[in-house]
C-alpha positions as CSV (number, residue, x, y, z in Angstrom):
1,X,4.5,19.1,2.5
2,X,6.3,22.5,2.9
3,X,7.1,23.8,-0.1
4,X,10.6,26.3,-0.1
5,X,11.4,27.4,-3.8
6,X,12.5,26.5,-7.1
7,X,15.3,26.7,-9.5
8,X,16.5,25.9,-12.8
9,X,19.6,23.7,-13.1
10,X,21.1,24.6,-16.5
11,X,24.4,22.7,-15.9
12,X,23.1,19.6,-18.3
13,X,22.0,19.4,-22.0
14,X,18.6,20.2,-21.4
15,X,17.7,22.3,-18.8
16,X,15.4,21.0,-15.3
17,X,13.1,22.7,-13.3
18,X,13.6,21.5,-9.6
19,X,11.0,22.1,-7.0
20,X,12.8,22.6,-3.1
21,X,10.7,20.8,-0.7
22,X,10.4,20.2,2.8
23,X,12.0,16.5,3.4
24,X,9.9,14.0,5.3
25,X,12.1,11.3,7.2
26,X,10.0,9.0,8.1
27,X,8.4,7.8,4.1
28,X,4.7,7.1,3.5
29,X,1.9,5.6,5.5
30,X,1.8,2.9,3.0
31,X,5.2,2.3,3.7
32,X,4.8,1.8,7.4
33,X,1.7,-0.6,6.6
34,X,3.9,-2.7,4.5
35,X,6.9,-3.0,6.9
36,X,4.7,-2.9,10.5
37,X,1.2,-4.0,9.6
38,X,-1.9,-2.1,10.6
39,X,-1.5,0.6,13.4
40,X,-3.9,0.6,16.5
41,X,-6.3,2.2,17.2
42,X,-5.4,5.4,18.6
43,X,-2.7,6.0,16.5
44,X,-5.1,5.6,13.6
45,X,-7.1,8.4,15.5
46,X,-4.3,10.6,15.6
47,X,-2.7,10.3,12.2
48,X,-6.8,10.6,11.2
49,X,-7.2,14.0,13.2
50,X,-4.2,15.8,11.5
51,X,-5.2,14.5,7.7
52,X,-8.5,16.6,8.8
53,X,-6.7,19.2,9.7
54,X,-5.3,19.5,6.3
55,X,-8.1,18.6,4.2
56,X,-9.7,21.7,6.4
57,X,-7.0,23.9,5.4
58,X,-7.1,23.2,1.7
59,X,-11.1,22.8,1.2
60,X,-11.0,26.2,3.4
61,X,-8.9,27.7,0.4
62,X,-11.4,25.8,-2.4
63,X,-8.5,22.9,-3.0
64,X,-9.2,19.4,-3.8
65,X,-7.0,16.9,-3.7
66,X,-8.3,14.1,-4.8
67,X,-6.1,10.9,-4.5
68,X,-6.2,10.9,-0.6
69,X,-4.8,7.5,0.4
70,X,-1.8,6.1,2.6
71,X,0.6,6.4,-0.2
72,X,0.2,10.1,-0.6
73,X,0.5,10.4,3.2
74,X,4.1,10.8,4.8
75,X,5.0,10.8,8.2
76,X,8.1,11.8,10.1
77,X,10.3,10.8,12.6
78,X,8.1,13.2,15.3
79,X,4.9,11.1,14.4
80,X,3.5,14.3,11.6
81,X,2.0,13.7,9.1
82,X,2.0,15.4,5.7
83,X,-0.4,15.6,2.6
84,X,1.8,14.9,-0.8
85,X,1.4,14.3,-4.2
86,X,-1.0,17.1,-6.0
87,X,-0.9,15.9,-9.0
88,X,-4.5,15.4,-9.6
89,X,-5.6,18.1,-7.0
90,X,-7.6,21.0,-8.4
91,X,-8.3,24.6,-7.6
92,X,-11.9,25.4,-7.7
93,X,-11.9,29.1,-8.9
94,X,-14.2,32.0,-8.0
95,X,-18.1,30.5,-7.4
96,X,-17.3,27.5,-8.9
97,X,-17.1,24.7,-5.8
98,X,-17.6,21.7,-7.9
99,X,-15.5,19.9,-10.6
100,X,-16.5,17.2,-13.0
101,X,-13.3,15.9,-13.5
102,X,-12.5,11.9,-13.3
103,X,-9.0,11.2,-11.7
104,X,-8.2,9.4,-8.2
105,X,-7.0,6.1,-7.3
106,X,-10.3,3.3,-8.2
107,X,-9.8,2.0,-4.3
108,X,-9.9,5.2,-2.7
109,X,-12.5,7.3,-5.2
110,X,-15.8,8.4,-3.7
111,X,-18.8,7.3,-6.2
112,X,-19.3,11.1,-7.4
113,X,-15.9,10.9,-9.1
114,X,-16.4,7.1,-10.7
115,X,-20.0,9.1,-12.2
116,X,-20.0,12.3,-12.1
117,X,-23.3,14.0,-11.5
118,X,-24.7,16.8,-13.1
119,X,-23.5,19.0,-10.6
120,X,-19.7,17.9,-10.2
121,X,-18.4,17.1,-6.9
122,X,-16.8,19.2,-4.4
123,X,-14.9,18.7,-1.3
124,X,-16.8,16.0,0.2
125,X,-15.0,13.5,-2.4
126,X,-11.6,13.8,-0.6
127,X,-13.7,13.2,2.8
128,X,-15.0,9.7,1.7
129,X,-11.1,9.1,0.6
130,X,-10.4,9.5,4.2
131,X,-12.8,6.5,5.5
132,X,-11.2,4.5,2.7
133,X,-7.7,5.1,4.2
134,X,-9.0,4.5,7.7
135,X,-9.7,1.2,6.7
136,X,-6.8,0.3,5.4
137,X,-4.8,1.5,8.6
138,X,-6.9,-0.6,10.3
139,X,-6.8,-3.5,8.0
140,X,-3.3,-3.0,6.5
141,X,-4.3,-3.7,3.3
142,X,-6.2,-1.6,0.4
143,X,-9.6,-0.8,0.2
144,X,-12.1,-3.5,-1.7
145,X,-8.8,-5.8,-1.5
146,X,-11.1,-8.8,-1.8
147,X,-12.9,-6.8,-5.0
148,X,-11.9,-8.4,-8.3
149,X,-10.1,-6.2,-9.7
150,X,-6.7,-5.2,-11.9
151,X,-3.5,-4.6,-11.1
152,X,-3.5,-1.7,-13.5
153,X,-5.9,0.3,-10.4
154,X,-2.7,1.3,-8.8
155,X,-2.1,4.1,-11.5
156,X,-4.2,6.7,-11.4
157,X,-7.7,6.3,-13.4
158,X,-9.0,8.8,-15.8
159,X,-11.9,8.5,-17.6
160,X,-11.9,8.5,-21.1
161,X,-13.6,6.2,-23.9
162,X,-10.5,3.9,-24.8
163,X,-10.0,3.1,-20.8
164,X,-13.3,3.6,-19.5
165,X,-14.4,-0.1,-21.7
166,X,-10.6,-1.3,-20.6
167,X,-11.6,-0.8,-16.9
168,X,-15.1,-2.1,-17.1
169,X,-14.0,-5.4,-18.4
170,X,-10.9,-5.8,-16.0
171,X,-12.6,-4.2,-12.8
172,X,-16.6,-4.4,-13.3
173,X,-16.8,-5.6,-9.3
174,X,-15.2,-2.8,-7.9
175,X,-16.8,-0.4,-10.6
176,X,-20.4,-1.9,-9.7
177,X,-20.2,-1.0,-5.9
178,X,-18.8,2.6,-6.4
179,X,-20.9,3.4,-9.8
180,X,-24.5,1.9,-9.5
181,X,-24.9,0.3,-5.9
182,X,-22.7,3.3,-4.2
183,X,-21.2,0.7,-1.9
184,X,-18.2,1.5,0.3
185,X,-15.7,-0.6,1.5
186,X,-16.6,-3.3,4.5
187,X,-16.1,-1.6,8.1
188,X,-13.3,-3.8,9.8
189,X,-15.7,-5.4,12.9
190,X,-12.5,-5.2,15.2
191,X,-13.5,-1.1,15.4
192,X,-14.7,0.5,18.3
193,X,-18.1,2.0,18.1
194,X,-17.4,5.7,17.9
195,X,-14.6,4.4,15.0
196,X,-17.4,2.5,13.3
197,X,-20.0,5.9,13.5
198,X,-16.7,7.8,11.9
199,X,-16.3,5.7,9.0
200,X,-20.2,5.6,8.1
201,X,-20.6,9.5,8.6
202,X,-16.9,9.0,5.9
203,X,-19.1,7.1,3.4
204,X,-22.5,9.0,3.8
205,X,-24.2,10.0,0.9
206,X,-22.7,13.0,-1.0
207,X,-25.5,15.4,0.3
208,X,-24.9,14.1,4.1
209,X,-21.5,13.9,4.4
210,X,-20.2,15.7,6.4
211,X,-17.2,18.5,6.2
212,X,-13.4,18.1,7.1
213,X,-14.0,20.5,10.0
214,X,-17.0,18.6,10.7
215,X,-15.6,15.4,11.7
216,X,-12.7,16.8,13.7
217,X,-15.9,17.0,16.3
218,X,-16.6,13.7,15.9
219,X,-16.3,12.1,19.4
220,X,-13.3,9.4,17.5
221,X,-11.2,13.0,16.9
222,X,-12.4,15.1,19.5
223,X,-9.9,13.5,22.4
224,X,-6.8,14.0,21.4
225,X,-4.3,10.8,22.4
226,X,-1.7,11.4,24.3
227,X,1.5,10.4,23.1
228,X,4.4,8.6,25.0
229,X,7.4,7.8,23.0
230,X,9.0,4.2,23.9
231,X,13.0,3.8,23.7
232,X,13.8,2.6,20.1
233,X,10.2,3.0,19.2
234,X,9.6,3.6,15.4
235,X,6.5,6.3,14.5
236,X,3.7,3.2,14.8
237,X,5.3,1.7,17.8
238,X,4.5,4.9,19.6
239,X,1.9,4.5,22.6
240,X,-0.6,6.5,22.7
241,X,-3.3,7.1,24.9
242,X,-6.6,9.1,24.9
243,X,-6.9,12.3,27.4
């Protein structure tokens, strides 16, 4: 999301700092998901291909963002998307291309960030975020839904002593498949084949995963759709075609 300026409005008791931003007409993905259901197919590849293209741009200036998932993704009336919500994203200064910070949504969080290795984690965290978002535009529903799992997942999980014992004993499932057996979420069978290949190169292993600006050559991205706008057609009820 664009962002213009800021500015300080001192006309109440105590002072706010207001940040100018561009406005997005058309709300989240999650949003559409809830109202529409789950897109098809090659609208899933072309929200997919922009995301990329943003996660490129930011891992290309050492940026992580780090809670990648439809909620954090808003779409206009023109069918754009746009990456918001950096609250937890971090700057990875100088040399220094790994983090070992523990923040993300549980659903969407790639294994390196649930246990952080020795090493940190880099980019590649945001990438397995992406299959996990995937899924749930082709599902319409959140990743590891049938896990059992908390309510309290939907706020954003840091690790710390207190809640690190609090989220074992009220999400031990979900923590089980990302922590120990590395698991990622089911691939929805409904998927073509070059889908399925994208979503397992999403949730390879951190040292095979590949880049942002790797998978916008994957043969599911490469072909862009072709979009033809319906009468009255909201941004999922778009058709779109490959070309």
């Amino acid at each position: 999301v664009t962002y213009y300026g800021s500015a300080i409005d001192r006309s109440k008791k105590q002072p706010a700092f207001q940040i100018i931003m561009e406005y997005v007409d058309g709300g989240s993905l999650s949003q559409h998901l809830s109202k529409f259901g789950q897109f098809q197919e090659p609208v899933i590849k072309n929200y997919t291909r922009q995301l990329l293209e943003g996660l490129q741009y930011l891992h290309e200036n050492h940026i992580l963002h780090r809670d990648i998932k439809s909620a954090n993704i808003l779409v206009n009336s023109r069918g754009e998307i746009k990456i918001a919500d950096f609250g937890t994203s971090k700057r990875l200064a100088g040399l220094q291309l790994c983090t070992e910070d523990s923040v993300g949504t549980l659903q969407y969080m790639s294994p390196d960030v649930v246990l952080v290795p020795p090493m940190g984690y880099g980019p590649e965290v945001d990438i397995w975020s992406v299959g996990c978002t995937v899924i749930e535009m082709v599902t319409g529903k959140m990743p590891f839904h049938k896990s059992e799992q908390s309510t309290d997942l939907n706020v954003i999980f840091k690790i710390n002593y207190i809640l690190f014992y609090y989220v074992v004993l009220n999400t031990g499932a979900l923590l089980l498949k990302l922590g120990n057996e590395r698991q990622p979420p089911d691939i929805p069978p409904e998927l073509s084949d070059t889908a399925k290949d994208f979503l397992t190169k999403c949730f390879e292993p951190t040292e095979k995963r590949p880049s942002a600006k790797d998978l916008l050559n994957h043969p599911f991205i490469k072909t862009k759709p072709i979009l033809i706008r319906e009468p009255n057609s909201n941004s999922n009820g778009e058709k779109l075609h490959d070309g």
